[in-house]
C-alpha positions as CSV (number, residue, x, y, z in Angstrom):
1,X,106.6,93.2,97.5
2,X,106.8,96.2,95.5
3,X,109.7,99.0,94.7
4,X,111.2,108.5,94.4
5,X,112.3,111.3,92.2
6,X,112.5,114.8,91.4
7,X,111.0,116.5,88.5
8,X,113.2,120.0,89.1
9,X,116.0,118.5,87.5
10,X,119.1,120.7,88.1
11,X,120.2,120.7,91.5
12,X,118.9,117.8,92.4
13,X,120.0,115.6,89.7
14,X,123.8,116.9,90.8
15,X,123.2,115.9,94.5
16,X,122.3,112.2,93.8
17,X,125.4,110.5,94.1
18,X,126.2,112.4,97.6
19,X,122.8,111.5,98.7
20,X,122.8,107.9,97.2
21,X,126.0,106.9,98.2
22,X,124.8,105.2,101.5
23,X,122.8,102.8,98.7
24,X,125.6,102.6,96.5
25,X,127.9,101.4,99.5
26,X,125.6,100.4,102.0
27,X,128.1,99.8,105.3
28,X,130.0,96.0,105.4
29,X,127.6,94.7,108.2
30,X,124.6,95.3,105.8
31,X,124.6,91.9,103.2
32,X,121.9,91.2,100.7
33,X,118.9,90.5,102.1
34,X,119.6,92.3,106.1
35,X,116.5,94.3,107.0
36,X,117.4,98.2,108.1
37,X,116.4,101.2,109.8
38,X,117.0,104.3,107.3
39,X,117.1,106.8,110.3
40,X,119.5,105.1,112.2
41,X,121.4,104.4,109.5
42,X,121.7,108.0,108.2
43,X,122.7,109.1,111.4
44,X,125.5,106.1,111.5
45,X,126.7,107.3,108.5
46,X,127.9,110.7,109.9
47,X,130.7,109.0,111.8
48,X,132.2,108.1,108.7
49,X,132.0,111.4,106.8
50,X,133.9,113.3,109.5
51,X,137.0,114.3,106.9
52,X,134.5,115.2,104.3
53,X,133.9,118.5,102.9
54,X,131.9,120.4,105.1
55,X,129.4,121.0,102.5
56,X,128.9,117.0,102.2
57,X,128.5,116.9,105.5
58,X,126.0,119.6,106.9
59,X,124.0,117.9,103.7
60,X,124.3,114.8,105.7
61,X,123.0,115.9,108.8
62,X,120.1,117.2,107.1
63,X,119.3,114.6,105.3
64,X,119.5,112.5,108.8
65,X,117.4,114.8,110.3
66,X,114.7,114.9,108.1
67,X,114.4,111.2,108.7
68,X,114.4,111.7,112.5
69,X,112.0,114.3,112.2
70,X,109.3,112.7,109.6
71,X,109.4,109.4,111.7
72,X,109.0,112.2,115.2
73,X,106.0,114.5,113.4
74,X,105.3,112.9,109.9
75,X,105.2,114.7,106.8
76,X,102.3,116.6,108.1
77,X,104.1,118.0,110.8
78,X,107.6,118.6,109.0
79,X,109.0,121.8,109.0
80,X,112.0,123.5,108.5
81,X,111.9,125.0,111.7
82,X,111.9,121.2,113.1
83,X,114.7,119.9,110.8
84,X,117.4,123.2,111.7
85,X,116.3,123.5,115.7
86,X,116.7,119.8,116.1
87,X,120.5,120.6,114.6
88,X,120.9,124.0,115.9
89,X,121.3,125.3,112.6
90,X,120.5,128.3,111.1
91,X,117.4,128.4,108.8
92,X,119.6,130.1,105.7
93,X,121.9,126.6,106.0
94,X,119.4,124.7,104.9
95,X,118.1,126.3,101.9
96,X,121.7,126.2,100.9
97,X,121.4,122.2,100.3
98,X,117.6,121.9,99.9
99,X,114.7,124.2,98.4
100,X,111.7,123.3,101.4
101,X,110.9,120.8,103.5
102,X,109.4,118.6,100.2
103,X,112.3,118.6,98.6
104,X,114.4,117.1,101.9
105,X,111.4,114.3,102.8
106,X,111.6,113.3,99.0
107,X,115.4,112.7,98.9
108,X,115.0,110.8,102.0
109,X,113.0,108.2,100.4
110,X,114.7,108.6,97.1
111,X,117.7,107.2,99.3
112,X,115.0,104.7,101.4
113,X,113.9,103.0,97.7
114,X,117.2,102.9,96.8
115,X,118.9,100.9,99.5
116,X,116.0,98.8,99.5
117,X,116.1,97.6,96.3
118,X,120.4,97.4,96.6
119,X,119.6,95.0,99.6
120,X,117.2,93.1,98.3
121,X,118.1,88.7,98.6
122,X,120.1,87.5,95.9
123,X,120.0,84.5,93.9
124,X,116.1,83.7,94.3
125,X,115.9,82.5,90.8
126,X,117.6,79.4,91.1
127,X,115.5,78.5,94.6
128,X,112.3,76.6,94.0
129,X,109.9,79.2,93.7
130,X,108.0,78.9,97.2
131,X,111.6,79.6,98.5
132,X,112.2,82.4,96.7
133,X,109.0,84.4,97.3
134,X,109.2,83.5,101.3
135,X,113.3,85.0,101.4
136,X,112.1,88.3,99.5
137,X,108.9,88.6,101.5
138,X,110.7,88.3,104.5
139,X,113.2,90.9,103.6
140,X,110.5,93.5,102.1
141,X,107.7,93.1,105.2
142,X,111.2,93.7,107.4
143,X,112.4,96.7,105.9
144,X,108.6,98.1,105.9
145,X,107.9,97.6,109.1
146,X,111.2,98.7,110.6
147,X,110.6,102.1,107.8
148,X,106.7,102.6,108.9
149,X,107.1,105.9,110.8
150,X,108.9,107.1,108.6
151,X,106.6,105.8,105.6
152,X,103.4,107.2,107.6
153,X,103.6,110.5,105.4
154,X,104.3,109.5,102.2
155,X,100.4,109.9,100.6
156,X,100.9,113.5,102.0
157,X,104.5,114.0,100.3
158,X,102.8,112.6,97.0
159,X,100.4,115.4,97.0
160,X,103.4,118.3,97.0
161,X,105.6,116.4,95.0
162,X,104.0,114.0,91.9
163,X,106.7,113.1,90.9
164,X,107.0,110.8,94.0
165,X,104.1,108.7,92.6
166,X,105.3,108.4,89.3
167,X,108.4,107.0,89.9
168,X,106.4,104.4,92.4
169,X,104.7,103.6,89.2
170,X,108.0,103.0,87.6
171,X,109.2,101.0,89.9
172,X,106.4,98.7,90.3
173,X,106.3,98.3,86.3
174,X,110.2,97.5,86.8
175,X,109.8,95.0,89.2
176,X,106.8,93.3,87.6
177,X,108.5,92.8,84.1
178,X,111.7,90.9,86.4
179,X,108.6,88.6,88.0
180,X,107.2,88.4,84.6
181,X,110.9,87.3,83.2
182,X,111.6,84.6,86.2
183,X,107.5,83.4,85.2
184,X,108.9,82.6,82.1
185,X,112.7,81.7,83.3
186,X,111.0,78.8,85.2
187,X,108.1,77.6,82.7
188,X,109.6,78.6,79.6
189,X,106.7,77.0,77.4
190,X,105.7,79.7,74.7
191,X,103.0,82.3,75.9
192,X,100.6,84.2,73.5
193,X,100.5,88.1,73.5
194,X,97.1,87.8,75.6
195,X,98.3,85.4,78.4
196,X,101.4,87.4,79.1
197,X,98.8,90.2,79.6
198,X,97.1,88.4,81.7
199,X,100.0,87.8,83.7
200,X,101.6,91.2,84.0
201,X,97.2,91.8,85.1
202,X,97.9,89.3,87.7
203,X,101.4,90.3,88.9
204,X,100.3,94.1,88.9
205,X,97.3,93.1,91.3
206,X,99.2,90.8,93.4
207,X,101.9,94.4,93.9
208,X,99.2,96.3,94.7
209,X,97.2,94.4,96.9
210,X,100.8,93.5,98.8
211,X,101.3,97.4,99.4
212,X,98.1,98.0,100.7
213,X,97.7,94.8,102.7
214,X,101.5,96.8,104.5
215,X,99.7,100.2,104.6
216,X,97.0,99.1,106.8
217,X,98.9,96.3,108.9
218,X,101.8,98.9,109.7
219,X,100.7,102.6,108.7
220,X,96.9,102.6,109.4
221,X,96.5,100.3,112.2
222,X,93.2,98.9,110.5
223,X,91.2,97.5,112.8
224,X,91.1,93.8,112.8
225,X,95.0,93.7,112.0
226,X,96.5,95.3,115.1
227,X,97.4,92.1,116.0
228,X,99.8,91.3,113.0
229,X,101.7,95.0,113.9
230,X,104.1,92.2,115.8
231,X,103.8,89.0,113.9
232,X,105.7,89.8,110.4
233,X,105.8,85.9,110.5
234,X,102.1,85.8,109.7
235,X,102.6,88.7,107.0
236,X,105.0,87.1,105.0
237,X,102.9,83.5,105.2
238,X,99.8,85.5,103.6
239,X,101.4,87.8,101.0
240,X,104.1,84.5,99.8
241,X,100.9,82.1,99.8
242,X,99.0,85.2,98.0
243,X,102.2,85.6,95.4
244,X,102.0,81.9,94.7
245,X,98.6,81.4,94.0
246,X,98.1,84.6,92.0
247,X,101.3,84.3,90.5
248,X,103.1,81.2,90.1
249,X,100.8,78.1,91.0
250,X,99.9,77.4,87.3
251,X,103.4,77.2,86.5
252,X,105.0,75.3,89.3
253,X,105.3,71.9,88.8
C-alpha cells in the first residue's frame, strides 16, 4: 500500500504527456479499481496509435518493448541490443527517443506509478474503514503481483538512476499525508503536534513494512512465503489487518 522521475529535465520533461497518456486515459474497459498488466497494456495501446505521427509511435513500441524485455531479462539483463532486435529496429532509432537503456526502464515505471495511482478504488472514504483498507489492498497486492517481473529490477534501476528512489520517497510521503487526512476525516477529535507525529511514524512504518512484506512474497520468493506467490487473498487479509491495527484501531469506533 504505497505509491518515478527524471532528474535530466529537458527532453524528458517534454515527452511526459506522450508517455503518460496511457495513465491519463487509461482504455474504457479499465475502471477505478481494475487490476492491470503494464506490458500487455503498452502493447494494446499500439493498436490504437496507428494514425499517429510516426514519431509517437516508434516511441511507443519502445516503450512496450522495454516492458517486454525487463519482465524477459530484468533490468540486469536489459540492453539496447535486446529492446531494437526484439523490434527489428535499428540501434540509431532508439537513441532518437531515449538516451540508454536507464532512461527507457525509468519511463516505463514512471508510466507503471502513474496508472496505478489513476486506477486506484474510489470513494473509500465514506466506507467503514475495514472496508476501505480491504478494496485498496486488493487493488494494490493485484496490480503488484500481476507487475512483479517487471518490478524484479527496480533496486538495480535505482542504483543508475536516483532519482527513481526519490520520487518513491515522494510518493510514499504523498500518500501518507491522504491516510493521515482520512485519520483525522474519520476521528476528527483535536490531535497535538506530537501525536500526529506519531501517527505519520506509524503510517510511514505500516508503508514500508507493506512494500517489503510484496518484495519478498512476489520478487524474492523468500522462503517460507512461496506459498502466498498464489493466495493474494491471504496477502491482502495480513497487510488490511496490519493497516488497521497500526493505523486505524485507536480511532475506529
Amino acid at each position: 500500500m504505497s505509491q518515478s522521475c527524471d532528474a535530466n529535465q529537458g527532453e524528458t520533461r517534454k515527452a511526459v504527456p506522450k508517455d503518460l497518456s496511457v495513465a491519463k486515459q487509461p482504455p474504457a474497459t479499465l475502471a477505478p479499481g481494475t487490476p492491470f498488466h503494464l506490458a500487455e497494456l503498452l502493447q494494446e495501446r499500439l493498436q490504437t496509435l496507428r494514425r499517429r505521427p510516426k514519431r509517437q509511435r516508434t516511441r511507443a513500441q519502445i516503450l512496450a518493448a522495454t516492458a517486454r524485455q525487463m519482465e524477459r531479462l530484468g533490468y540486469e539483463g536489459l540492453t539496447v541490443e535486446s529492446i531494437t532486435e526484439s523490434l527489428g529496429m535499428a540501434r540509431g532509432t532508439f537513441y532518437l527517443h531515449f538516451r540508454d537503456r536507464s532512461h527507457a526502464a525509468l519511463t516505463v515505471l514512471r508510466v507503471y506509478h502513474a496508472l496505478r495511482s489513476r486506477l486506484r478504488p474510489r470513494g473509500g472514504s465514506a466506507m467503514p474503514v475495514r472496508e476501505a483498507i480491504t478494496q485498496f489492498n486488493v487493488y494494490y497486492v493485484a496490480v503488484y503481483a500481476r507487475n512483479a517481473q517487471l518490478l524484479m529490477g527496480r533496486e538495480s534501476l535505482m542504483r543508475d538512476r536516483q532519482e527513481l528512489a526519490r520520487r518513491g520517497s515522494q510518493l510514499n510521503a504523498k500518500w501518507a499525508e491522504r491516510v493521515l487526512a482520512d485519520v483525522s476525516k474519520r476521528h476528527p477529535r483535536g490531535r497535538s503536534t506530537s501525536d500526529q507525529s506519531q501517527l505519520l511514524l506509524r503510517i510511514r512504518g505500516a508503508l514500508a513494512m507493506t512494500d517489503e512484506l510484496l518484495r519478498q512474497i512476489y520478487l524474492v520468493r523468500a522462503v517460507g512465503l512461496e506459498r502466498f506467490t498464489n493466495n493474494e487473498r491471504a496477502v491482502v487479509t495480513a497487510i488490511s489487518d496490519m493497516w488497521y491495527r497500526i493505523v486505524y484501531a485507536e480511532v475506529d469506533p
